[in-house]
C-alpha positions as CSV (number, residue, x, y, z in Angstrom):
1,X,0.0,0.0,0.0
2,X,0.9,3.5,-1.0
3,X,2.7,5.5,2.5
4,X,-0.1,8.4,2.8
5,X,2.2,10.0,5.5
6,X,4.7,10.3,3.0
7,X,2.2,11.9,0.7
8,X,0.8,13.9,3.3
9,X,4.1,15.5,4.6
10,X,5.3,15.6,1.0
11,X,1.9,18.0,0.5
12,X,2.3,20.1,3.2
13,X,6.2,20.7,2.5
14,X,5.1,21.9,-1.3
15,X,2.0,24.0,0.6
16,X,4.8,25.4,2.8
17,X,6.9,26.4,0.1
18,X,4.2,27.7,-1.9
19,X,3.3,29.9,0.9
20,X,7.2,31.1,1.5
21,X,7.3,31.7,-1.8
22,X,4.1,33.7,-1.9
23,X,5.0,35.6,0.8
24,X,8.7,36.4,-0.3
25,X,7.2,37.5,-3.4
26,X,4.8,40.2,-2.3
27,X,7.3,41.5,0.4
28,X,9.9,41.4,-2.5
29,X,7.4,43.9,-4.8
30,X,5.9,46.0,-2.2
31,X,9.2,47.3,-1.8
32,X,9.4,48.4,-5.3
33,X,6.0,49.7,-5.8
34,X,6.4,52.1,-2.6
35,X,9.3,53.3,-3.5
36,X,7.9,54.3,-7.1
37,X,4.9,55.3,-5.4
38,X,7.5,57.9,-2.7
39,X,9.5,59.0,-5.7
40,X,6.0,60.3,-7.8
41,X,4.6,61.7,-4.0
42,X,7.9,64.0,-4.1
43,X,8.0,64.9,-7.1
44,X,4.8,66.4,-6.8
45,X,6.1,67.8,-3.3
46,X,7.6,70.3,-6.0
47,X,6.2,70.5,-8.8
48,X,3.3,72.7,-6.9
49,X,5.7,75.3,-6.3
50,X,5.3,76.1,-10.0
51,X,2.7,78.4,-11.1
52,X,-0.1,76.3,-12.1
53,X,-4.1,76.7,-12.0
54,X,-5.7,75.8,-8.7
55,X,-7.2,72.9,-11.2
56,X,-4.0,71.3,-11.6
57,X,-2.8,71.8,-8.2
58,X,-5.6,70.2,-6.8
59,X,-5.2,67.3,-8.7
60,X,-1.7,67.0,-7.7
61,X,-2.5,67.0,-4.1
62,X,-5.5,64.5,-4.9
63,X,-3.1,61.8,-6.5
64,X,-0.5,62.8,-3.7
65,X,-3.5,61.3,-1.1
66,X,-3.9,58.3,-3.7
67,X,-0.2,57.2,-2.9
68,X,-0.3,57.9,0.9
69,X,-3.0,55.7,1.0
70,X,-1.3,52.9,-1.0
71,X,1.7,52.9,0.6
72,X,0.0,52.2,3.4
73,X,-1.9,49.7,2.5
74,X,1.0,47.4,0.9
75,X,2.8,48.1,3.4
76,X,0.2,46.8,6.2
77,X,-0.6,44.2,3.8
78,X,3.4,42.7,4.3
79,X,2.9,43.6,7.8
80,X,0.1,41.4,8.1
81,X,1.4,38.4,6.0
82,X,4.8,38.3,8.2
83,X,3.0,38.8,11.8
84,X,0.0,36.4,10.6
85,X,-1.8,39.0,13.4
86,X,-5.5,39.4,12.5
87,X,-5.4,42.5,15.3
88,X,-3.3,44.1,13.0
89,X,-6.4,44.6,10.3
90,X,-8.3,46.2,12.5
91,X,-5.3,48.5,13.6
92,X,-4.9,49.5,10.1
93,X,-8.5,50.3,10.1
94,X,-8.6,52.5,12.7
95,X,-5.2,54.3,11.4
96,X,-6.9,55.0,7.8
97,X,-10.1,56.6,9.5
98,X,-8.1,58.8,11.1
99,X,-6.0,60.2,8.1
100,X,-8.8,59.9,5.8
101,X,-10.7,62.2,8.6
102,X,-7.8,65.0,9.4
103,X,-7.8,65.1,5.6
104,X,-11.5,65.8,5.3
105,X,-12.7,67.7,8.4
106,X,-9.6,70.3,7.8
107,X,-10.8,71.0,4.3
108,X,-14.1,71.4,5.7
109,X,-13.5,73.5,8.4
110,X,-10.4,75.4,6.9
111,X,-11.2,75.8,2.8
112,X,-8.2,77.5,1.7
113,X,-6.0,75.0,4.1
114,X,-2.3,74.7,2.6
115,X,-2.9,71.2,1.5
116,X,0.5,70.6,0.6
117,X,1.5,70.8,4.3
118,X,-1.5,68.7,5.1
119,X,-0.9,66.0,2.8
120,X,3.0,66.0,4.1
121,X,1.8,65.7,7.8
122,X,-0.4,62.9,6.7
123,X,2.6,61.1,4.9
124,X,4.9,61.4,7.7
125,X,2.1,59.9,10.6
126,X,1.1,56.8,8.5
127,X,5.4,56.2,8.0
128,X,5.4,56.4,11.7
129,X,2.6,54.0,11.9
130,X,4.3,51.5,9.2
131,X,7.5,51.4,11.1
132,X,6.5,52.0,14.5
133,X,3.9,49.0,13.8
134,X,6.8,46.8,12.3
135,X,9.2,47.7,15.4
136,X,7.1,47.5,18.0
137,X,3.4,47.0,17.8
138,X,2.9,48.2,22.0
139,X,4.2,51.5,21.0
140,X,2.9,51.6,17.4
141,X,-0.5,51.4,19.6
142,X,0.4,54.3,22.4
143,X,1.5,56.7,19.7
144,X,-1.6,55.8,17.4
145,X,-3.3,57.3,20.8
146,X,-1.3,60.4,21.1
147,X,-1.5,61.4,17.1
148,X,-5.2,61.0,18.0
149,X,-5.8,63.2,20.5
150,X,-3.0,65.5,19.7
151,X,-5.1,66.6,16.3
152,X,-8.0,66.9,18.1
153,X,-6.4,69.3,20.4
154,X,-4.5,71.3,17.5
155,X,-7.3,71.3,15.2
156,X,-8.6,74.6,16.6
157,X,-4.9,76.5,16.5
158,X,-5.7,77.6,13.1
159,X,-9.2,79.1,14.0
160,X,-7.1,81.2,17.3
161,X,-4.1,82.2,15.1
162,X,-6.9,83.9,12.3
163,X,-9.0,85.3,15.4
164,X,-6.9,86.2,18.3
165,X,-5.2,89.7,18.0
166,X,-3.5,90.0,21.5
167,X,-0.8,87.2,20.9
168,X,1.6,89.7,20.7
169,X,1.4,91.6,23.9
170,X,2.8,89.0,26.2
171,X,6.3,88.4,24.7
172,X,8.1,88.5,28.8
173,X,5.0,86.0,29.7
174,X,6.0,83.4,27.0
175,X,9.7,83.8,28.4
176,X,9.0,83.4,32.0
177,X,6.6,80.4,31.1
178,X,9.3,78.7,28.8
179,X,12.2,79.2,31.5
180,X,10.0,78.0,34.3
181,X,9.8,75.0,32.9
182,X,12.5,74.3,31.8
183,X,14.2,75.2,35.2
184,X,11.3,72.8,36.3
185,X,13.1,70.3,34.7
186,X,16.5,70.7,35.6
187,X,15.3,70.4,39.3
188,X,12.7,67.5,39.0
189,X,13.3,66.1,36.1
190,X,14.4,62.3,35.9
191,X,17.7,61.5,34.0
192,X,17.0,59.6,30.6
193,X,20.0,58.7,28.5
194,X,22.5,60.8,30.4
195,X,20.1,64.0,30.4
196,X,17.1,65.9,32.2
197,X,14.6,65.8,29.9
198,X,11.2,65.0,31.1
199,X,8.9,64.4,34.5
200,X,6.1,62.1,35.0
201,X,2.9,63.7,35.8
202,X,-0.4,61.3,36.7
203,X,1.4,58.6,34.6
204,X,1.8,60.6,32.1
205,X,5.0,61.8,30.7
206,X,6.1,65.3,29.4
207,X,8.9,66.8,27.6
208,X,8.7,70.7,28.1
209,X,11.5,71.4,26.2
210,X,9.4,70.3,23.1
211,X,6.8,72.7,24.0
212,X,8.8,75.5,25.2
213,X,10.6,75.8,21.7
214,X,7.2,77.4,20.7
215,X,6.9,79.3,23.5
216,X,10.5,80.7,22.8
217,X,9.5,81.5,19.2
218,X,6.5,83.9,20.3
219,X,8.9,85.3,23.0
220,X,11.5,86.1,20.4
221,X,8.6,87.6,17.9
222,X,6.8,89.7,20.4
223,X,10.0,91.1,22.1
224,X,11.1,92.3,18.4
225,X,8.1,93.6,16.8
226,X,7.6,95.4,19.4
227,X,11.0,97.2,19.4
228,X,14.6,96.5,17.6
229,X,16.6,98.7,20.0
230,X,20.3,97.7,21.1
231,X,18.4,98.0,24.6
232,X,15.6,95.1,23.7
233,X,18.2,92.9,21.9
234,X,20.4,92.7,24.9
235,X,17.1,91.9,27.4
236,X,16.4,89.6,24.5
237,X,19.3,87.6,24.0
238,X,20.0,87.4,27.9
239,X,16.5,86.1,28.3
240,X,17.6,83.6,25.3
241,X,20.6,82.6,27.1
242,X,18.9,81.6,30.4
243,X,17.3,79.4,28.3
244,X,19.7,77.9,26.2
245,X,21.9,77.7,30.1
246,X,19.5,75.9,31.6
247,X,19.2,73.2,28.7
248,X,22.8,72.6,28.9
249,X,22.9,72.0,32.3
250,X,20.3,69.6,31.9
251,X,22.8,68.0,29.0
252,X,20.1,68.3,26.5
253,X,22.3,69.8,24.3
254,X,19.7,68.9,21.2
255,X,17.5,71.1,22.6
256,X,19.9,73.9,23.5
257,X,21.1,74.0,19.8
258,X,18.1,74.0,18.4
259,X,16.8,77.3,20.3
260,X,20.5,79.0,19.9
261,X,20.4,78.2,15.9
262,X,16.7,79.6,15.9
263,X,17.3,82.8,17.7
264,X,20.5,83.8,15.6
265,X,18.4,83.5,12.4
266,X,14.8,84.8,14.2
267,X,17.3,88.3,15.4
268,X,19.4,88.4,12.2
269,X,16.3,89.1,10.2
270,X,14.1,90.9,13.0
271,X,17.3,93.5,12.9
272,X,18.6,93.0,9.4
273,X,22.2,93.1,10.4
274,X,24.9,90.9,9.6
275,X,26.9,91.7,12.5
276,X,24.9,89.9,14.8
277,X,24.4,86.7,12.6
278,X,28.5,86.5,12.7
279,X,28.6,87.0,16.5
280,X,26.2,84.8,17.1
281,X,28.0,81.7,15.4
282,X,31.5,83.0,16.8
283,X,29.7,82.5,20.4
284,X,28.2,79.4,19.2
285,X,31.3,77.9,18.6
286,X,33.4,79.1,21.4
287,X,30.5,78.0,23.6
288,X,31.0,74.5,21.9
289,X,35.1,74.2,22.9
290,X,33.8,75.3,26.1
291,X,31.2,72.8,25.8
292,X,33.7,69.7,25.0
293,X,36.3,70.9,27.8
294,X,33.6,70.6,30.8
295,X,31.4,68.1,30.3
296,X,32.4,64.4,29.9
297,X,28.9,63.9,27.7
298,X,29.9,66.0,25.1
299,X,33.2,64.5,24.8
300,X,32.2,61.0,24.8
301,X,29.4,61.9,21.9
302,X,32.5,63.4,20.1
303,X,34.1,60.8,19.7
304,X,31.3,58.1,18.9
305,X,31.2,60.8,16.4
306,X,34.6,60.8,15.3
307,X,35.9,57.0,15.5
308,X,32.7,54.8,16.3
309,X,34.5,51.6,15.4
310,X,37.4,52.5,18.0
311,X,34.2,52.4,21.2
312,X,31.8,50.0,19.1
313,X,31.2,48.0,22.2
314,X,30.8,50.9,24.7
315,X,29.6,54.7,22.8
316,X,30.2,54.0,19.7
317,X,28.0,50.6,19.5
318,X,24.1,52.7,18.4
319,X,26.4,54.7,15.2
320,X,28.1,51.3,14.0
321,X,24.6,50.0,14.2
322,X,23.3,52.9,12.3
323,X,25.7,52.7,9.8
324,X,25.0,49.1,9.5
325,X,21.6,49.5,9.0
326,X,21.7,52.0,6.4
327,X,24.6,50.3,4.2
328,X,23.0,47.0,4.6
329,X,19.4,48.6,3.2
330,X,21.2,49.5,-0.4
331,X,19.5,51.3,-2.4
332,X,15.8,49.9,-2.3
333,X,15.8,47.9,1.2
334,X,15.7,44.5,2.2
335,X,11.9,45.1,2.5
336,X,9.8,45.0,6.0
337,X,10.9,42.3,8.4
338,X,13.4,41.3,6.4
339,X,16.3,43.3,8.5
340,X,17.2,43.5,11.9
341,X,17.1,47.4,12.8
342,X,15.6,46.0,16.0
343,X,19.4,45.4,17.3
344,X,20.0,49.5,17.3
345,X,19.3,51.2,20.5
346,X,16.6,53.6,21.1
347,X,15.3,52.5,17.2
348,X,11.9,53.3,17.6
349,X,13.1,57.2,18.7
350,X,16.4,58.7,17.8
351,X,16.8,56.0,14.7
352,X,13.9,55.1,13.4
353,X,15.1,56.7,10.2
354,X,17.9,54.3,10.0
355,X,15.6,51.3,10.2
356,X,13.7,53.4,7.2
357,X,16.5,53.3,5.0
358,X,17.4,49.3,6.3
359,X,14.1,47.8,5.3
360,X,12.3,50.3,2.8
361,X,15.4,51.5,1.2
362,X,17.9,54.6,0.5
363,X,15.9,55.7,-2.0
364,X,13.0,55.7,0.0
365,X,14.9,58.0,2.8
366,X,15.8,60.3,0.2
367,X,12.2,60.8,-0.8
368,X,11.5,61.7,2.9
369,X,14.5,64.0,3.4
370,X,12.9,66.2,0.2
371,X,9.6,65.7,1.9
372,X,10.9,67.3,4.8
373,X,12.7,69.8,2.5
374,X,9.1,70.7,0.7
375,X,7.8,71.5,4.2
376,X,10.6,74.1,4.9
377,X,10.3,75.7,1.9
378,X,6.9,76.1,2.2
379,X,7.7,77.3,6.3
380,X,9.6,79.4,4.9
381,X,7.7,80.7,1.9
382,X,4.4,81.4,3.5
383,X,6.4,83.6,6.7
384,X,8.1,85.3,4.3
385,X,5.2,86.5,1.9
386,X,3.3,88.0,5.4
387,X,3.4,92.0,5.9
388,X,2.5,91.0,9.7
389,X,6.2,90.9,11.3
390,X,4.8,89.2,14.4
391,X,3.5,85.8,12.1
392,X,6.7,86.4,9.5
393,X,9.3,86.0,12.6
394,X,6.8,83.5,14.1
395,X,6.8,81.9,10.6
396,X,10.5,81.6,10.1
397,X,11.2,80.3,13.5
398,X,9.1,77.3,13.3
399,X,10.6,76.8,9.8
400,X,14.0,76.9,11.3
401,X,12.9,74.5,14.1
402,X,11.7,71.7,11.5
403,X,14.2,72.0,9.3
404,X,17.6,72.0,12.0
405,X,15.4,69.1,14.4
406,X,15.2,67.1,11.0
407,X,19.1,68.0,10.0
408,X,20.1,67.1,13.9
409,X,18.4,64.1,13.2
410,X,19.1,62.6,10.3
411,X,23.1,64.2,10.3
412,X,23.1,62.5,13.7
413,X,22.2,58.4,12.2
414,X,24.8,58.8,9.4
415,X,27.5,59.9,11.1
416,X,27.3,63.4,9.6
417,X,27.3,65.1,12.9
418,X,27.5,63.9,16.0
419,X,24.2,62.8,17.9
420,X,22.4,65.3,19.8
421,X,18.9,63.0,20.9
422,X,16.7,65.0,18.5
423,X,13.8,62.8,17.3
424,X,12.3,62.6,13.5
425,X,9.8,65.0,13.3
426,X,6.6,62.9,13.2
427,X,7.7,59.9,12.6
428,X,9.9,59.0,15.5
429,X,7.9,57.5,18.8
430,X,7.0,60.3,21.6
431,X,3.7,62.0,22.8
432,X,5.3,65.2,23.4
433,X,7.4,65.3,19.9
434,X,4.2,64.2,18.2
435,X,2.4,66.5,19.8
436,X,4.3,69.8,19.3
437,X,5.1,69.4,15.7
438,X,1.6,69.1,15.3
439,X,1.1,72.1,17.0
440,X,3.5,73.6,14.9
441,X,1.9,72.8,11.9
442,X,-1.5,74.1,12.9
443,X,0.4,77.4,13.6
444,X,1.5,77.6,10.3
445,X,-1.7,76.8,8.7
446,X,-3.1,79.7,10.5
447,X,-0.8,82.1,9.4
448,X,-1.1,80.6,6.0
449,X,-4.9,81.6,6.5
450,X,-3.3,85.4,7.4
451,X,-1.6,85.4,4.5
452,X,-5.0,84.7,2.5
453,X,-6.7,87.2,4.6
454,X,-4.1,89.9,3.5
455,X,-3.8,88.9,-0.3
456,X,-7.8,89.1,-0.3
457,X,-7.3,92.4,1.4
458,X,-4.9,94.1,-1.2
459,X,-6.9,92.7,-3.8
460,X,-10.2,94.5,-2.8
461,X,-8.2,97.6,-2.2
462,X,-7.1,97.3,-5.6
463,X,-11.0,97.2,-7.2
464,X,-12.0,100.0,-4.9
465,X,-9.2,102.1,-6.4
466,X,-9.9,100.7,-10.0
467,X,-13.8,101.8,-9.5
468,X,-12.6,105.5,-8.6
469,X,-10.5,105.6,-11.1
């Protein structure tokens, strides 16, 4: 009689191949199809800065939604076949609701929204849910959490920046506030990687440092539209120093950086003098030598920075594993699951774009950096086309936080610069990160409303005049 066993097990073997193959396959052309699907997102990222009809741009930012959303789905869809986690479909559920519905109720309730910016936000949260998912499905749920409550809270800002016209009366409030807490910190704060950066509160834990890098934009704004004197940039820049003091001392020297880079450029063009731009980088970098001479932190960071492989086993071991990550991605990844950016330190926050490049692929990082890029540009471009000063400086500042957090970041993984701590705007895991670039964004769109208000304005001052004439 014929063995059935033998038959049996012989099936199953072929059923097992046919399934690794199957699965090997789709994660082997998801990778592909996102990355072509990144590449035509940033293009268009672009291509709207170009003067075309609202028609056109429209259906740019329509087809830009098209390839959020399918990048999202493949990628859940190799998520799902490598976890075999049914929890996971309803997760991805849940996560396209949500963009689907930030998309919609802020072109309902803002019309002329910068939907550029919009659909970039959108892109950057449903990367953070792909990887964060794939790294670590416990966090990939907490964050999911904080995105949603963190757009329900912000999706007012732009109604208060239109409406509220006393923002720029309390420029010595928003600097008290911001170096309270910070010194708030630096007293209670508990020690995380070396450095003071948050406190617990009810079980719930807070970076103020995120937060108070807004508060120290509408400090800078309010002190200098209301007066350019040598008088108010000395209170100023003192005021800026405590604050900048007070983060070193706390060794977050990510966050120190960040507010020193952003007041140089928010006071070189409040004052319009290249003096001050020059003596603000020659303090910048004697404070650094100073920096590297006194604390053992900053000399240990220097050089992981320098010669990683010479401390792989001690400081230098997360850069090494960095750099191995990204090399061993190539080009167009290994594809999800199929690396091992899990053995990095601290992935999930200050590396998260080195597991980015590992298992979606170099060029799929370099989509993101010009992503990023688009969103500074257009910072930068909608501060700079307001009459208001208060909004333009308030404008530039934020654009000069993005842009420097994301260069911090990213220089930081690839051995560029050494590592400061800063996390990936959006995308990296952390409630208060999440939460105060989001905050940052709906700032923006509100002034981008201003700057409607005011081009609206100009142009009915231009038909009245035409009329009399």
């Amino acid at each position: 009689m014929p063995n059935t066993n033998l038959y049996q097990g012989s099936f199953q073997t072929r059923c097992g191949i046919g399934e690794g193959y199957m699965q090997n396959l789709i994660t082997e052309a998801s990778r592909y199809i996102m990355i072509i699907l990144i590449a035509i997102y940033t293009f268009d990222c672009f291509f709207v800065f170009k003067n075309t009809t609202e028609r056109k741009k429209n259906h740019i930012f329509t087809r830009q939604n098209v390839f959020m959303f399918l990048i999202h789905f493949i990628a859940f869809t190799v998520i799902c076949f490598e976890t075999e986690n049914l929890e996971l479909i309803i997760f991805y559920g849940f996560q396209q609701v949500l963009l689907f519905g930030v998309m919609a109720l802020y072109r309902t309730i803002y019309p002329g929204i910068n939907r550029l910016l919009l659909n970039n936000m959108c892109m950057f949260l449903s990367i953070s849910f792909i990887m964060l998912t794939r790294l670590s499905y416990d966090k990939a749920v907490r964050q999911f959490k904080i995105t949603l409550i963190s757009l329900a809270v912000t999706m007012v800002i732009p109604y208060l920046i239109k409406k509220l016209k006393l923002l720029r009366h309390f420029g010595y409030i928003y600097g008290a506030l911001g170096f309270m807490a910070l010194t708030a910190v630096y007293i209670l704060g508990r020690v995380t990687n070396g450095a003071k950066l948050s406190f617990s509160i009810a079980g719930i834990t807070l970076q103020p440092s995120e937060f108070v890098k807004i508060l120290f934009i509408f400090f800078v704004a309010a002190m200098y539209v209301k007066s350019t004197t040598f008088k108010q940039i000395v209170i100023t820049s003192a005021i800026a120093f405590l604050h900048v003091l007070v983060l070193v001392l706390s060794k977050d020297l990510g966050g120190g950086l960040i507010i020193f880079i952003t007041y140089i450029m928010m006071l070189y063009v409040a004052v319009k003098n290249p003096f001050y731009l020059l003596a603000g980088l020659l303090s910048g970098s004697i404070a650094s030598v100073i920096a590297y001479r006194l604390f053992a932190h900053v000399r240990v960071r220097v050089l992981a920075w320098s010669n990683p492989f010479s401390v792989i086993e001690d400081a230098g071991y997360q850069i090494t594993q960095s750099l191995f990550s990204i090399g061993t991605g190539g080009w167009f990844g290994m594809g999800l699951y199929q690396g091992a950016p899990t053995q990095i330190p601290l992935v999930e926050t200050d590396f998260i774009f080195s597991a980015i490049s590992e298992e979606l692929g170099g060029i799929f990082a370099l989509c993101l950096i010009l992503i990023y890029s688009s969103c500074f540009i257009m910072f930068i471009n909608v501060a700079m086309q307001l009459k208001d000063e208060f909004y333009r400086l308030i404008g530039l500042g934020l654009g000069v936080i993005f842009g420097f957090q994301v260069f911090l970041t990213i220089g930081g993984v690839i051995k560029f610069i050494p590592l400061t701590g800063v996390t990936l705007p959006l995308i990296s895991y952390g409630g208060s990160s999440v939460l105060s670039t989001l905050i940052m964004f709906s700032i923006i769109q509100g002034i981008y409303l201003l700057k409607q208000n005011e081009e609206d304005s100009i142009e009915k001052e231009k038909s009245k005049n035409n009329k009399f004439n």
